[in-house]
N, C-alpha and C positions, 0 to 999 in steps of 0.2 A: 657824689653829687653830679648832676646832669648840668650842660649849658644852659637845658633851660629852665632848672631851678635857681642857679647864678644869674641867670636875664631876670626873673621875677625878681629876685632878690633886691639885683640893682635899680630896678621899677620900683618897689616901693620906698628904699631906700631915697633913689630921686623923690620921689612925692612927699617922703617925710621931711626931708631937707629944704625945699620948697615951700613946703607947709609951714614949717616953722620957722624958716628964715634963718638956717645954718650953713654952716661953709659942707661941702659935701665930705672933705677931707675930717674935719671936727665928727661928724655925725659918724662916721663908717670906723674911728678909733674907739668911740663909745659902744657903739653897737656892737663889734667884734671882739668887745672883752669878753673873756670865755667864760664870765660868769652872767654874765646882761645874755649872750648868743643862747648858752645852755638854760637860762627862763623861757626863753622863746619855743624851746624846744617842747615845755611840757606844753607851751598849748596850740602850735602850731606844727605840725606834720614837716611845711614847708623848711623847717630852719633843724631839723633832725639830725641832719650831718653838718659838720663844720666844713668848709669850702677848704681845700685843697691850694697851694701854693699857688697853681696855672689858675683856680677858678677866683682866687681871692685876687688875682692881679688883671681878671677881666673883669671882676666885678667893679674892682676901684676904679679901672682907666674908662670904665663906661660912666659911671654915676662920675668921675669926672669932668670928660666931654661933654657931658648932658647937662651939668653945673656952667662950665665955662662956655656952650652956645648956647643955651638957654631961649637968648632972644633971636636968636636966625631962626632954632627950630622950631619958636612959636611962628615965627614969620610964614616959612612953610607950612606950617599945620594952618594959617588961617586964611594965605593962595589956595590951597587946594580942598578946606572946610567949604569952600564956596558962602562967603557972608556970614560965618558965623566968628564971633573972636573966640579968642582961648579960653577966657572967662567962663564963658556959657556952654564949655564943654562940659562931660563929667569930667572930674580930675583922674582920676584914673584913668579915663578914658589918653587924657590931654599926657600922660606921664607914660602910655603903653606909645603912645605916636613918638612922643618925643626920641625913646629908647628905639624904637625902627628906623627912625629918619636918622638920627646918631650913628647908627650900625651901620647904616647902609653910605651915607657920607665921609665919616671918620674910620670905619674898621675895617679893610681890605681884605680883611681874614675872614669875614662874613659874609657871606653869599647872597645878594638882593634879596632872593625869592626866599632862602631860610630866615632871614629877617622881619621880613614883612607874614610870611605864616606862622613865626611862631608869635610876633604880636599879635596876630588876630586869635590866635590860641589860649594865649594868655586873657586878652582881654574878654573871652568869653566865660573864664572864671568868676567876673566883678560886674559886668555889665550886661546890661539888657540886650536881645537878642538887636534891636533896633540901633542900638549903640554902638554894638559889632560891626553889624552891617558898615555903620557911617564911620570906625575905624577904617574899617576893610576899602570902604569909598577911598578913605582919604589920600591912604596908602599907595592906592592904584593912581590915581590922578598923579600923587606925587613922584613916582615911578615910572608914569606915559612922559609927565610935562619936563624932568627934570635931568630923565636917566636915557630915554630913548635914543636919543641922539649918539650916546655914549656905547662903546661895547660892553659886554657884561660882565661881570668880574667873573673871574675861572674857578 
C-alpha cells in the first residue's frame, strides 16, 4: 500500500467519523476488523491491501489530528475559502483540506508541497474540476499566508 492510498484512506475515514458523529479512535477499530476491511475489498480497489504496521500508525495519528483540530482546521479552511464557511463546502472537498492543512501543521515527516499535491490529487477523484481548482486555491493562500514566513520543512 502507497502513502497515498493510507492519506485517502484516512480522508474518508475522517469524513466518515464526522459524518456520523463518531470518536475517530471507535470508527478506525470497527473499520479495520479484518472482516468489515476484507468487505470493502470486494467492492472497492481502494482497501485491496490491508495497511501495514508504519501505514496503519499514519493512518491512525492523521485521522487523529484531524478529529482532535477539527475546529482550527475548519477555521483555516474558512481564512483562506475567502467567505465561504465549511458548511457550503463539498464535504469531501472540506475533509481532502482538512487532511493537507493537518499534514502540513502537525506532521514534520511531510513535506508542504507533497501534502498539498497529493490533496489536490486526491481530490480530483471526487470533485468537480471547479472544486479542485478552489481546493488547490485554498491550499495555496493557506501556504502564502501561513507558512511564508517560515522556512520549509526539509
Amino acid at each position: 500500500m502507497t502513502r497515498t492510498t493510507a492519506r485517502e484512506i484516512a480522508i474518508q475515514l475522517s469524513f466518515a467519523a464526522a459524518a456520523n458523529g463518531m470518536e475517530a479512535a471507535e470508527l478506525l477499530d470497527d473499520f479495520f476488523s479484518e472482516e468489515h476491511y476484507a468487505s470493502l475489498s470486494a467492492e472497492d480497489e481502494l482497501f485491496a491491501e490491508y495497511p501495514d504496521e508504519r501505514q496503519m500508525a499514519y493512518i491512525r495519528r492523521l485521522t487523529g489530528l484531524i478529529a482532535e483540530n477539527r475546529s482550527e482546521l475548519d477555521g483555516y479552511i474558512e481564512r483562506y475559502s475567502k467567505g465561504w464557511k465549511v458548511e457550503r463546502i463539498s464535504k469531501t472537498a472540506a475533509a481532502v483540506l482538512r487532511c493537507a492543512i493537518c499534514e502540513i501543521l502537525y506532521m514534520d515527516d511531510i513535506p508542504n508541497a507533497a501534502a498539498i499535491n497529493e490533496a489536490v490529487e486526491l481530490d480530483k477523484g471526487y470533485d468537480e474540476p471547479d472544486t479542485v481548482a478552489f481546493v488547490n486555491g485554498v491550499l495555496g493562500g493557506f501556504f502564502r499566508g501561513e507558512l511564508s514566513a517560515q522556512p520549509e520543512q526539509q
